[in-house]
C-alpha positions as CSV (number, residue, x, y, z in Angstrom):
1,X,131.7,-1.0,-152.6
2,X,134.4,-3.6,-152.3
3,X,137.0,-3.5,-150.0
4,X,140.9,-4.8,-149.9
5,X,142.2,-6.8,-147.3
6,X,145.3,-5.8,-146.4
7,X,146.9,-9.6,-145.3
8,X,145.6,-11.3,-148.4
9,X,145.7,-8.4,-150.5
10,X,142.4,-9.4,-152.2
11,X,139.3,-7.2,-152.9
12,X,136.3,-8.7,-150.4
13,X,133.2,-7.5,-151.7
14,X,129.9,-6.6,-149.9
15,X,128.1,-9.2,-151.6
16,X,129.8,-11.4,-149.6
17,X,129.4,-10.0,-146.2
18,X,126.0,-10.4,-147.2
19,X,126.0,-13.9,-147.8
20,X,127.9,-14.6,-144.8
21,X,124.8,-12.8,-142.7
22,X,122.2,-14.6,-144.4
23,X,124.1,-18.3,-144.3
24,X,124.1,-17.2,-139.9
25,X,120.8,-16.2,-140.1
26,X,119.4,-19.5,-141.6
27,X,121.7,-21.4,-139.8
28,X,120.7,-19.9,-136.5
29,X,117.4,-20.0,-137.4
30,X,117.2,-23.9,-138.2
31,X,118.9,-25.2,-135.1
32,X,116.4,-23.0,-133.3
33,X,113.6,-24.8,-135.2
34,X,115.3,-28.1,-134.7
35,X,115.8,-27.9,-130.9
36,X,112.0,-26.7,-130.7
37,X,111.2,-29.7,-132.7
38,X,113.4,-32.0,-130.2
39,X,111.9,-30.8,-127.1
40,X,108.3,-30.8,-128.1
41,X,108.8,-34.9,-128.5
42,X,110.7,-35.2,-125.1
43,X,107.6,-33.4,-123.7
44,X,105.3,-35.7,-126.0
45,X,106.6,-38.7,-124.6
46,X,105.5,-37.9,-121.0
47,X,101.8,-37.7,-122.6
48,X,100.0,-40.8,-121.7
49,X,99.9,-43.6,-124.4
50,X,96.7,-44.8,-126.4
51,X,96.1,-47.7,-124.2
52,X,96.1,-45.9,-121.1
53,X,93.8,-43.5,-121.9
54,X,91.6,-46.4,-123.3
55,X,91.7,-48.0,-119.3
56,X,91.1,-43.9,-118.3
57,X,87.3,-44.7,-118.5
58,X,84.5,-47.8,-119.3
59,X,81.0,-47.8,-119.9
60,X,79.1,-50.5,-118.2
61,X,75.7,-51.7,-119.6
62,X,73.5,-52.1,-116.5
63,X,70.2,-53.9,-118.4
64,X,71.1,-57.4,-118.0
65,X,71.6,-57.1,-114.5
66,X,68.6,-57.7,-112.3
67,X,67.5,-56.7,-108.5
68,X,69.5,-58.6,-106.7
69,X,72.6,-59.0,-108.8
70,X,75.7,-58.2,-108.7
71,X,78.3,-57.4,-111.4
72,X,82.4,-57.1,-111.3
73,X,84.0,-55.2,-114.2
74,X,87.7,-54.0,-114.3
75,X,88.8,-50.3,-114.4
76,X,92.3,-49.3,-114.4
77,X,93.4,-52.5,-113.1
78,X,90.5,-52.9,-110.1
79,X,87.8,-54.9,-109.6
80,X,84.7,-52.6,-109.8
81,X,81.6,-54.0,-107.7
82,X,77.7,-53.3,-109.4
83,X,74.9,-54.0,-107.5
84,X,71.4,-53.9,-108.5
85,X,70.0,-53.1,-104.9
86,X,66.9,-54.7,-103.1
87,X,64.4,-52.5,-102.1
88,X,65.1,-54.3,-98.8
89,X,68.9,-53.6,-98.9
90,X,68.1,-49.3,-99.5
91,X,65.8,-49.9,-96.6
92,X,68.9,-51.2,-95.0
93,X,71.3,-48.9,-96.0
94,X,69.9,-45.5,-95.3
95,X,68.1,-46.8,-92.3
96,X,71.7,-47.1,-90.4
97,X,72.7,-44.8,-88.2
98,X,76.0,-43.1,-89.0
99,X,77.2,-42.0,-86.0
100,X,77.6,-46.0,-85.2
101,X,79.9,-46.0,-87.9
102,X,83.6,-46.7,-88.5
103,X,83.9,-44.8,-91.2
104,X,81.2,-42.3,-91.0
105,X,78.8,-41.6,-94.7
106,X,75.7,-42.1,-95.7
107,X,74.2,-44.3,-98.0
108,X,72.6,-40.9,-100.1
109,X,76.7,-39.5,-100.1
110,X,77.7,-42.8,-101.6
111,X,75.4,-43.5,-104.2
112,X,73.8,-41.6,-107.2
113,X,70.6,-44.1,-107.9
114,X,69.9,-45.5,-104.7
115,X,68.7,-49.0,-106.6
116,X,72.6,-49.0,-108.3
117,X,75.8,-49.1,-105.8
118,X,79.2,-48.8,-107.2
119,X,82.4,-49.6,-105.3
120,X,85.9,-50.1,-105.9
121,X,86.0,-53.8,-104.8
122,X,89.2,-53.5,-103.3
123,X,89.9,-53.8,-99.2
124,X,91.1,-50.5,-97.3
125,X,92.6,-53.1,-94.7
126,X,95.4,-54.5,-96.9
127,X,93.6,-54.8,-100.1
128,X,92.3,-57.9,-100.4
129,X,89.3,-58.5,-102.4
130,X,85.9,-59.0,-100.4
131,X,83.7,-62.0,-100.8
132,X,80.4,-61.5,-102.0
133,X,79.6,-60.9,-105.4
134,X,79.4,-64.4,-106.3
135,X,76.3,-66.7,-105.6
136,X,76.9,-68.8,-102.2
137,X,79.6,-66.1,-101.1
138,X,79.7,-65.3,-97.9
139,X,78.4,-61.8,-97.4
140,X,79.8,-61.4,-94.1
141,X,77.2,-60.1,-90.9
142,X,75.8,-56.8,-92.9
143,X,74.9,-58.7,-95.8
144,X,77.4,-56.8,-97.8
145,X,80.6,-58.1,-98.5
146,X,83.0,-60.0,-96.4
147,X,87.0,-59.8,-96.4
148,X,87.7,-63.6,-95.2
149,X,91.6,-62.4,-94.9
150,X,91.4,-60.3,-91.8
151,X,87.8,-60.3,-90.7
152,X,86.4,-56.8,-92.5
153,X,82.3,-57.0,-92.7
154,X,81.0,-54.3,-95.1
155,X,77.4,-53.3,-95.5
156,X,75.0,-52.7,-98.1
157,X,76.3,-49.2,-99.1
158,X,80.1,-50.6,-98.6
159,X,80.3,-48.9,-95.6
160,X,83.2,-50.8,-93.1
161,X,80.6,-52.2,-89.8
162,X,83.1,-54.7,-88.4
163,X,87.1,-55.8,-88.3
164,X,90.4,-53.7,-89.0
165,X,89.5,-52.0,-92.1
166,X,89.9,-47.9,-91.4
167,X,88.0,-47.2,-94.4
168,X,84.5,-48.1,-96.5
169,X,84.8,-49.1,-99.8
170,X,85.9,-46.3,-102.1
171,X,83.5,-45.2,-104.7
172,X,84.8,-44.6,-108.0
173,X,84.0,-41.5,-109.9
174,X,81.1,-42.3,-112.5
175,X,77.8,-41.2,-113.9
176,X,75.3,-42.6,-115.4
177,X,75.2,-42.0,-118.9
178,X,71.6,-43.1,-119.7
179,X,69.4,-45.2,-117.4
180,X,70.7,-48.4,-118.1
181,X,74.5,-47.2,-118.7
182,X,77.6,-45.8,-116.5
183,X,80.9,-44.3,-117.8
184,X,83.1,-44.8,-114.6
185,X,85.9,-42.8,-114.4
């Protein structure tokens, strides 16, 4: 059915009313679409990138390191301290009593195989890094590590014994994948 407009005095037919509906519709319906498509990539972008998820986690092979040894890999930008533990340095290290403690833990809370410690090498004084994964380093008085900047003695669990650190060596979060391998992080 067409009607007239009365201005123009032309015939406007229903067809294009029609049109006009499905050209808003579409319209509408796109820069919906688009705006969805616009925010989901500002969202994206806040996603971490590729690389950082790469640093997220590392696997560490533990075989070539032998009682007695120690080992310093990076993860997320921190020295990570291994330690292939002495029999003598678990005797050590569980034998202490924790109520003598700075920092008060136990060597079983800190470790998951008592023969492999794990430690963020980092110190909780300023963080410096300790001395004592090298050969000839000195390992301070607890024959753990040493923090020459300040005076910070650490044991052979990382616990703090001696100087103005608050805190023992943080433990990162890992787990051994197989015996000889650890995912940290």
């Amino acid at each position: 059915m067409d009607k007239i407009d009365s201005k123009n005095k032309k015939t406007v037919s229903s067809v294009d009313e029609d049109k006009r509906d499905f050209l808003f519709v579409t319209t509408a319906g796109l820069a919906i679409a688009g705006g969805g498509v616009t925010l989901w990539s500002m969202i994206d972008t806040m996603n971490p990138s590729k690389d950082v998820l790469a640093l997220a986690s590392t696997e560490v092979d533990l075989s070539p390191i032998e009682e007695g040894q120690s080992l310093t890999v990076m993860w997320r930008g921190k020295p990570i301290f291994i330690r292939h533990r002495t029999n003598e340095e678990i005797d050590d290290a569980s034998g202490t009593d924790v109520t003598n403690l700075i920092h008060k833990a136990t060597d079983e809370s800190r470790v998951k195989n008592p023969k492999w410690l794990v430690v963020v090498g980092v110190c909780t004084h300023l963080g410096c890094v300790p001395l004592g994964q090298k050969i000839g380093d000195s390992k301070g008085d607890f024959n753990g590590w040493f923090c020459p900047c300040h005076g910070s003695h650490y044991d052979t669990s990382g616990r703090i014994r001696k100087g103005p650190a608050p805190l023992n060596l943080e433990v990162p979060p890992y787990e051994f994948v197989s015996d000889d391998i650890i995912r940290i992080g």
